[in-house]
Backbone bond lengths (Angstrom), bond angles and torsions (degrees), N, CA, C in turn:
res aa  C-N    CA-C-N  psi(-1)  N-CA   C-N-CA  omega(-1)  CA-C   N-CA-C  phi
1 X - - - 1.444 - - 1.526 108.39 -
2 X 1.726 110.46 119.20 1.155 86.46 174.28 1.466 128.50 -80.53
3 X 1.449 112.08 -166.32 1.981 103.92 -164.02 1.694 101.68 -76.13
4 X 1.254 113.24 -34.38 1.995 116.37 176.45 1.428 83.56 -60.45
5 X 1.226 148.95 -42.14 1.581 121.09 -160.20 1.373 84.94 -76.07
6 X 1.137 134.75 -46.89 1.836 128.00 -164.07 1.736 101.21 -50.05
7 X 1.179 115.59 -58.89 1.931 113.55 -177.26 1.726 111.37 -90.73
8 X 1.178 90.69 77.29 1.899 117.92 172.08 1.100 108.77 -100.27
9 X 1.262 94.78 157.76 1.705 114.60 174.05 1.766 100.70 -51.76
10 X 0.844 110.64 113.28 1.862 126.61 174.48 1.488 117.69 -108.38
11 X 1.780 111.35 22.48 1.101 96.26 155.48 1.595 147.26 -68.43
12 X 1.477 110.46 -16.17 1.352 129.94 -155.93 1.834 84.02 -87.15
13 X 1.422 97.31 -49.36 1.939 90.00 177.46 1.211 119.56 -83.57
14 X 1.419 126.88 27.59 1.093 119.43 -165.09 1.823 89.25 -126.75
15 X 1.441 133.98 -26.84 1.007 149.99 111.11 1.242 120.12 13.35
16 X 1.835 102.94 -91.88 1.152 130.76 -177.66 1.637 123.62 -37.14
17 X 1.367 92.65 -53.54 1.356 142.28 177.05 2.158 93.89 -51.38
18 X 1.083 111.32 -62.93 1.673 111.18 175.00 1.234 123.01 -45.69
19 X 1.658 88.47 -54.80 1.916 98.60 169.60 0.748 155.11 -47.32
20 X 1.815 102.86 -50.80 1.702 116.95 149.26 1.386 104.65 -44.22
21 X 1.338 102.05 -73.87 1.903 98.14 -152.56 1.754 114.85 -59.78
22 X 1.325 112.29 -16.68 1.520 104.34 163.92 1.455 118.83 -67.09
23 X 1.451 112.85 -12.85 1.872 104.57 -174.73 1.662 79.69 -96.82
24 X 1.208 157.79 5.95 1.678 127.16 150.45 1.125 113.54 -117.65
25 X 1.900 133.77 6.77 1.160 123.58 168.07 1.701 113.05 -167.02
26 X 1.319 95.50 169.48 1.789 105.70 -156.78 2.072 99.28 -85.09
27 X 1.029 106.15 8.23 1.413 106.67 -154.76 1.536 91.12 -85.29
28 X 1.402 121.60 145.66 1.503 124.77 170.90 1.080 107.93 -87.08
29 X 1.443 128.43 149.55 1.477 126.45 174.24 1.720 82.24 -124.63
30 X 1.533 91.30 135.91 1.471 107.84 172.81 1.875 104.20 -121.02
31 X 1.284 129.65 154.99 1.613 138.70 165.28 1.609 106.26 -43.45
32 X 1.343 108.15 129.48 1.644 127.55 -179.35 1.310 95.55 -71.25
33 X 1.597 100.96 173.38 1.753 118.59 169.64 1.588 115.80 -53.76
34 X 0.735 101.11 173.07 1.267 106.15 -175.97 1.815 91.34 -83.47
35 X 1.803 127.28 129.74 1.240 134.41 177.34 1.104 106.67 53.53
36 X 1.107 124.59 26.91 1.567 144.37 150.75 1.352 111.70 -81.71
37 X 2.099 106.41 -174.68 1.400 114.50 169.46 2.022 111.23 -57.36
38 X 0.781 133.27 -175.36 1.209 143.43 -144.76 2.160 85.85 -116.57
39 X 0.863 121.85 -77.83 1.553 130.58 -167.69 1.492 111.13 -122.80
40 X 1.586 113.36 137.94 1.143 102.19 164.19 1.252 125.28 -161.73
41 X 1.277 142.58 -168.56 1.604 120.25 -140.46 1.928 85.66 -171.70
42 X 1.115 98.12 160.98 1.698 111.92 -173.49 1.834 114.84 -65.94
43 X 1.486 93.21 -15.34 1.511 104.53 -171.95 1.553 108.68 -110.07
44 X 1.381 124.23 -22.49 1.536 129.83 177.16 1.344 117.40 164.62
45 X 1.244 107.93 170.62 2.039 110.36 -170.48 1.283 114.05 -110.87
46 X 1.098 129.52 143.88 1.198 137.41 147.47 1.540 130.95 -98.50
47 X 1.979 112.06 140.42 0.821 76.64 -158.72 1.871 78.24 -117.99
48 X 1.429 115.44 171.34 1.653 119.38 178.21 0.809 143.26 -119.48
49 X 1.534 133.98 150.84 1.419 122.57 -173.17 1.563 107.63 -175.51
50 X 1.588 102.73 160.72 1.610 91.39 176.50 1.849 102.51 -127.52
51 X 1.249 83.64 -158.65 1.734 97.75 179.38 1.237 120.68 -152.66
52 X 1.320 135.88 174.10 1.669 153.11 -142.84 0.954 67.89 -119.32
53 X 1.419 125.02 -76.03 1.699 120.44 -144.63 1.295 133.31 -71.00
54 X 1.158 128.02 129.87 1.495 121.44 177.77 1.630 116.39 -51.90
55 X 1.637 111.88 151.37 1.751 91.88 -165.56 1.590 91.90 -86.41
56 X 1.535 131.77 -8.33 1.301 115.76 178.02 1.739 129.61 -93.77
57 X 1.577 95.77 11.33 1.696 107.84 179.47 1.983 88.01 -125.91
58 X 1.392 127.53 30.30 1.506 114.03 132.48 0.995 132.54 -54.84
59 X 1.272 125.74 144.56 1.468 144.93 143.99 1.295 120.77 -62.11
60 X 1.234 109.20 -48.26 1.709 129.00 -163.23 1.351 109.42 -165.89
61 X 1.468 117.42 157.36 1.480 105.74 -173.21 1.735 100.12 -121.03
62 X 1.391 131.45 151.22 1.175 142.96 -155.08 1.137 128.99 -143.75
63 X 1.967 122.70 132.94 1.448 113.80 -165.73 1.213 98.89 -141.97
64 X 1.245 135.16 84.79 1.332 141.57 157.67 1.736 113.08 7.87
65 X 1.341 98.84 108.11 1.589 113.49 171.17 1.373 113.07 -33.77
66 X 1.774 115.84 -63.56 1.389 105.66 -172.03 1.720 104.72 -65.94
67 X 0.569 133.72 8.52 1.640 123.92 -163.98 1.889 98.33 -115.56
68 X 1.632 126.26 0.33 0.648 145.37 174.41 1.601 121.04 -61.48
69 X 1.443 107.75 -28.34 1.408 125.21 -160.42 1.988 111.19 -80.01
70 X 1.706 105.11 -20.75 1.003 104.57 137.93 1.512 154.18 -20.51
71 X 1.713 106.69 -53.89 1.316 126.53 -155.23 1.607 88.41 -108.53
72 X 1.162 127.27 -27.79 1.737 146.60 -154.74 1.633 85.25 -75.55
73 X 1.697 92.14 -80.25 1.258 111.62 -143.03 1.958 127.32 -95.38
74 X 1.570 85.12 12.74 1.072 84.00 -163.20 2.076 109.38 -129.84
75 X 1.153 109.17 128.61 1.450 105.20 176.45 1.598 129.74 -61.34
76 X 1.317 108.17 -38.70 1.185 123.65 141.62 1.181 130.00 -6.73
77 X 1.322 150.60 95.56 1.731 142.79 -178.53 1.619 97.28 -70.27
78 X 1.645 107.00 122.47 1.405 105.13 168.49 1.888 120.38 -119.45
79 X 1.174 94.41 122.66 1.833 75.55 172.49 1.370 108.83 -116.10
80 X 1.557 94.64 -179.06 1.457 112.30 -156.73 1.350 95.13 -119.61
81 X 1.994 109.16 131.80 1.404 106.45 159.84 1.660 103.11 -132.91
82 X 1.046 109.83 122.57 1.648 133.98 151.48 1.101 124.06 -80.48
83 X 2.170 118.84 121.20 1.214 127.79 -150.71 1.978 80.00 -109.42
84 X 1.304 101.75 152.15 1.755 100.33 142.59 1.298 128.65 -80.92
85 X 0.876 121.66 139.28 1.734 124.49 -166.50 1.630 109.04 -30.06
86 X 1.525 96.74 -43.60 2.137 86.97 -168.10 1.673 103.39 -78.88
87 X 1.562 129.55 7.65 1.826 130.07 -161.35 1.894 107.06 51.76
88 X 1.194 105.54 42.90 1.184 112.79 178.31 1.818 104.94 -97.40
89 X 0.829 101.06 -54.91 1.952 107.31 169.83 1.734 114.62 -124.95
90 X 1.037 95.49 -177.82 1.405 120.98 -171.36 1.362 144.85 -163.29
91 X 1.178 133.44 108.57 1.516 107.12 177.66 1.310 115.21 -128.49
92 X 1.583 113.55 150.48 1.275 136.65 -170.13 1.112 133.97 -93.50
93 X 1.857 143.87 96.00 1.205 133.12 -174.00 1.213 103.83 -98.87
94 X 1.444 89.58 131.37 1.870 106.44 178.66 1.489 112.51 -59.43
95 X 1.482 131.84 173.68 1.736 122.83 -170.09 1.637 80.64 -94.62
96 X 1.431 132.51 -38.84 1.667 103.28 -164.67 1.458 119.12 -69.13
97 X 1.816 111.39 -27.80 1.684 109.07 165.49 1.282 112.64 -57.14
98 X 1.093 116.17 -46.22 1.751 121.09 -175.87 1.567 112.08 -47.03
99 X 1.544 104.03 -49.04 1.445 105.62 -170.04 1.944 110.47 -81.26
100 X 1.626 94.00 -16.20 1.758 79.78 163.28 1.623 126.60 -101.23
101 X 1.393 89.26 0.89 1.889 95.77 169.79 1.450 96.52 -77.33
102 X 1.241 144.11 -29.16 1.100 120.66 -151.34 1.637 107.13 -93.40
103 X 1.263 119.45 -21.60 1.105 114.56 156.36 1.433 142.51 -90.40
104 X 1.460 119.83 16.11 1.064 165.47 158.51 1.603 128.17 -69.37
105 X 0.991 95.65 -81.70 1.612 117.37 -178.30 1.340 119.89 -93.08
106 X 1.139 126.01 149.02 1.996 122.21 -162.32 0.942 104.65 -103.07
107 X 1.524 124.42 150.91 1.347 147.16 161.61 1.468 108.92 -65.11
108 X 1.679 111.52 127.63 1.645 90.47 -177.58 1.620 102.80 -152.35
109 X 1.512 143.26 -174.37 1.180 119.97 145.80 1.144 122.89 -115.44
110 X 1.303 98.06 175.27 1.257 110.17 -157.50 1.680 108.49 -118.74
111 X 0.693 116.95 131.65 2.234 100.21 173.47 1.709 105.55 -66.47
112 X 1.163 102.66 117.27 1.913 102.69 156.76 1.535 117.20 -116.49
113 X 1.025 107.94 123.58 1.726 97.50 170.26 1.321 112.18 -58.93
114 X 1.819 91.52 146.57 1.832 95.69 -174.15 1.781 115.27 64.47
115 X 0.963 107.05 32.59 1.674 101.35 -174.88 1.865 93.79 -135.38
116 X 1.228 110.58 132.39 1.407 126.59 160.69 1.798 111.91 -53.86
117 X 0.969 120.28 126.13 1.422 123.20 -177.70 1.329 121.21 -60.12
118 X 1.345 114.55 -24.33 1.807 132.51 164.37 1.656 97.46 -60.18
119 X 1.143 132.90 -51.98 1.759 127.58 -150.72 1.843 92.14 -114.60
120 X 1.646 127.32 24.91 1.233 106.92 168.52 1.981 100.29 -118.69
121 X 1.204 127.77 61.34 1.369 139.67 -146.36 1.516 85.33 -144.40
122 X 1.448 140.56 73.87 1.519 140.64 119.34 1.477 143.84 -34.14
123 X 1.277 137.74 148.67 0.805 156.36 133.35 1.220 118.89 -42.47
124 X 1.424 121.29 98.38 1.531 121.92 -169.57 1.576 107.45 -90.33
125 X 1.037 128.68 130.80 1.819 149.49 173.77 1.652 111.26 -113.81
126 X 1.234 110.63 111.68 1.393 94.66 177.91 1.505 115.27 -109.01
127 X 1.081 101.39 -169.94 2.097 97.41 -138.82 1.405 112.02 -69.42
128 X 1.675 108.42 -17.88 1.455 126.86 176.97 1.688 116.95 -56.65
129 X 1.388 93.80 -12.79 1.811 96.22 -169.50 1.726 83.88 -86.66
130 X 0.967 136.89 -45.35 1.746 134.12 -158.40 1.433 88.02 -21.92
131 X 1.655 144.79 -45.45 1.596 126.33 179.90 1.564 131.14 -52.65
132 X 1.451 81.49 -8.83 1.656 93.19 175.39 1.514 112.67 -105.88
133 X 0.872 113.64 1.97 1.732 116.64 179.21 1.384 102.11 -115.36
134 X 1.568 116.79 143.93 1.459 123.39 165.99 1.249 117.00 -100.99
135 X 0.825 111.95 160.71 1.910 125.84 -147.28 1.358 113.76 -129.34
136 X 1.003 147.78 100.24 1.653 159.86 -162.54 1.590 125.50 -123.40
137 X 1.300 108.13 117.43 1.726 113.51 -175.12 1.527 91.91 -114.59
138 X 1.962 96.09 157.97 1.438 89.99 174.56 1.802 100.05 -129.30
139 X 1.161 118.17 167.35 1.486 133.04 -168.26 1.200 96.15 -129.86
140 X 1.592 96.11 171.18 1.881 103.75 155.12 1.388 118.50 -60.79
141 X 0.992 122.16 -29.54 1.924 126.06 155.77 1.273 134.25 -39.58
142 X 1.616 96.96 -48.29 1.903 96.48 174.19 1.757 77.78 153.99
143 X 1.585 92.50 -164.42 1.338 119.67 153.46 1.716 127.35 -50.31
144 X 1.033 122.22 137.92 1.687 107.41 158.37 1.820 103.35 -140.14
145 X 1.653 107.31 153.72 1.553 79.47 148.15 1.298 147.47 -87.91
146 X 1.499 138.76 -179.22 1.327 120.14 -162.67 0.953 126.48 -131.14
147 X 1.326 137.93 50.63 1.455 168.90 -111.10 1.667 99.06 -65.21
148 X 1.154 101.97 -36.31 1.936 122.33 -164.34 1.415 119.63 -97.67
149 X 1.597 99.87 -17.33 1.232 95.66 -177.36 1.876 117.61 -99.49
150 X 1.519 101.98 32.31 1.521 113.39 166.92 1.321 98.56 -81.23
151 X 1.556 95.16 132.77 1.427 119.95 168.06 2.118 113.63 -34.86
């Protein structure tokens, strides 16, 4: 994927992104600053994104360095939700896992096609953390979580 496919129109997950989090909480998520977090709400931000990859044919799981400055710089509790390309699942890292992966786990790169070698430098997670992330499928019902669908 190249990196212009990575900064797309994110309305559909930004959406998506409402839906889930209204079936586990009362909090509104409203549209971030402009080159800001993605959504945000009186209590904390989220920020969004999806992926090509299925979350059960990872290697490792991954959070873009620059997008890091979130967890750095900000008082704010932010979490992270990643859609699969079709908004069929999802999973959610809370801001306090985030903020202890990051001192944890190394910044490194990675090869992406179509990606400048400056902006392909992640945050490496390896697959053992999936107990720390929650995991979400959706139906004709709504959202649920997905107890089974850890790697």
């Amino acid at each position: 994927m190249k990196q212009s496919e990575v900064t797309y129109d994110d309305d559909l997950y930004r959406l998506e992104t409402r839906t889930l989090w209204s079936s586990f909480t009362d909090d509104v998520l409203q549209d971030g600053p402009y080159k800001g977090v993605d959504l945000v709400s009186d209590n904390y931000d989220v920020e969004v994104a999806y992926t090509t990859i299925p979350f059960d044919k990872r290697k490792e799981f991954r959070l873009e360095q620059r997008k890091l400055r979130y967890w750095l710089y900000s008082d704010k509790p932010t979490h992270y939700v990643a859609f699969n390309k079709n908004l069929t699942e999802a999973k959610v890292w809370p801001n306090s896992i985030i903020r202890q992966w990051i001192d944890q786990y190394p910044i490194e790169y990675r090869y992406c096609k179509g990606w400048p070698k400056a902006n392909s430098y992640f945050l490496i997670i390896p697959l053992h953390e999936k107990d720390n992330m929650k995991f979400y499928s959706k139906d004709d019902s709504g959202w649920f979580r997905n107890k089974s669908k850890l790697i």
